[in-house]
C-alpha positions in Angstrom: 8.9 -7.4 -4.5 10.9 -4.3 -5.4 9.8 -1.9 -7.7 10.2 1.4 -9.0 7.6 4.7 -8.3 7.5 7.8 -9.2 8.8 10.8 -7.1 5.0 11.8 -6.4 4.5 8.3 -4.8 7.2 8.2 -2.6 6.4 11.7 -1.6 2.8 10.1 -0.5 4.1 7.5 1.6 6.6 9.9 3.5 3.0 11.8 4.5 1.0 8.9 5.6 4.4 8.3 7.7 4.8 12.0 9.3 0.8 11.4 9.1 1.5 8.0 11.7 4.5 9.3 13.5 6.4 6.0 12.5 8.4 4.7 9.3 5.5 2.3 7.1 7.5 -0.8 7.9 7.1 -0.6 11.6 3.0 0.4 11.1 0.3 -2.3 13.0 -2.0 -4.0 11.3 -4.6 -1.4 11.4 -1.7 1.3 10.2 -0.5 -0.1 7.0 -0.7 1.0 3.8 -2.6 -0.7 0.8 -2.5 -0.2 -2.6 -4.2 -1.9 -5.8 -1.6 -2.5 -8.4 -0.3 -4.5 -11.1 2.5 -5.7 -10.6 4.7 -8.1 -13.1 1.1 -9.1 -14.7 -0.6 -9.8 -11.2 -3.1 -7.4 -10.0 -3.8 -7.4 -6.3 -4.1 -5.6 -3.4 -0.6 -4.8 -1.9 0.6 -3.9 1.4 3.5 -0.9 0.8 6.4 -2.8 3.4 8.8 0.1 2.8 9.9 3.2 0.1 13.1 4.5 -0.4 15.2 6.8 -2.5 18.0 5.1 -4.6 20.8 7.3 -6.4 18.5 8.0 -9.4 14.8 6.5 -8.4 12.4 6.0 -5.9 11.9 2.4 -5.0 8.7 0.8 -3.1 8.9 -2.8 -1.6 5.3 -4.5 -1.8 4.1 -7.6 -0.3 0.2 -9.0 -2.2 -1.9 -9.5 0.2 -4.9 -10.1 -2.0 -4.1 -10.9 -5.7 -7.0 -10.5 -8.1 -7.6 -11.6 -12.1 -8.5 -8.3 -13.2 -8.5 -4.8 -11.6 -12.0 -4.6 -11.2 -11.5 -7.5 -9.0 -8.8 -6.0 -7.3 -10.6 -2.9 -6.3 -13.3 -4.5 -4.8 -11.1 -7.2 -2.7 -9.6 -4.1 -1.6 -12.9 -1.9 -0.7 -14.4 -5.5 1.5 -10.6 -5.8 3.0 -11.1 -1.4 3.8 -14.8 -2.3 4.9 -14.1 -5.6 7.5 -11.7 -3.0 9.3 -13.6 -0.2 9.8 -16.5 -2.6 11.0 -13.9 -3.9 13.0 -12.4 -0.2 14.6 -8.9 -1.4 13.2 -9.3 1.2 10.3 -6.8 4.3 10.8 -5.2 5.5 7.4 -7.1 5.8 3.9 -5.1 6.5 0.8 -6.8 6.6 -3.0 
């Protein structure tokens, strides 16, 4: 789902990527970025696929990964998600 973030945003993603060495849609598992949103009335925890500069705004492609009644709920699906892959050593990137 496509939607539109501000210039700060995409400026974060483009460091987590020179942070990586590789573009956000070609991250593992253990790479990718997550974010708690609400998006068209459905909070969640979303996986950034890919952010990119049209003419006049920045753009972000997100994929829910965990959706969530409320954003209480959200955050904390998204803290045990952060949690299972550090116990696991999967856990490389961390971004509030």
């Amino acid at each position: 789902m496509k939607v539109v973030v501000s210039k700060e945003q995409f400026e974060q993603v483009r460091q987590v990527e020179k942070v990586l060495g590789i573009k956000i849609a070609l991250a593992s598992e253990e790479q990718q970025l997550r974010v708690v949103d609400n998006v068209n009335g459905q909070w969640g925890v979303y996986q950034v696929v890919r952010c990119y500069k049209g003419v006049t705004k920045y753009f972000a492609e997100l994929k829910l990964i965990e959706p969530a009644k409320t954003e209480q709920e959200a955050v904390m699906k998204f803290m045990a998600v952060q949690q299972k892959m550090a116990k696991e050593g999967k856990l490389k990137v961390v971004v509030y």
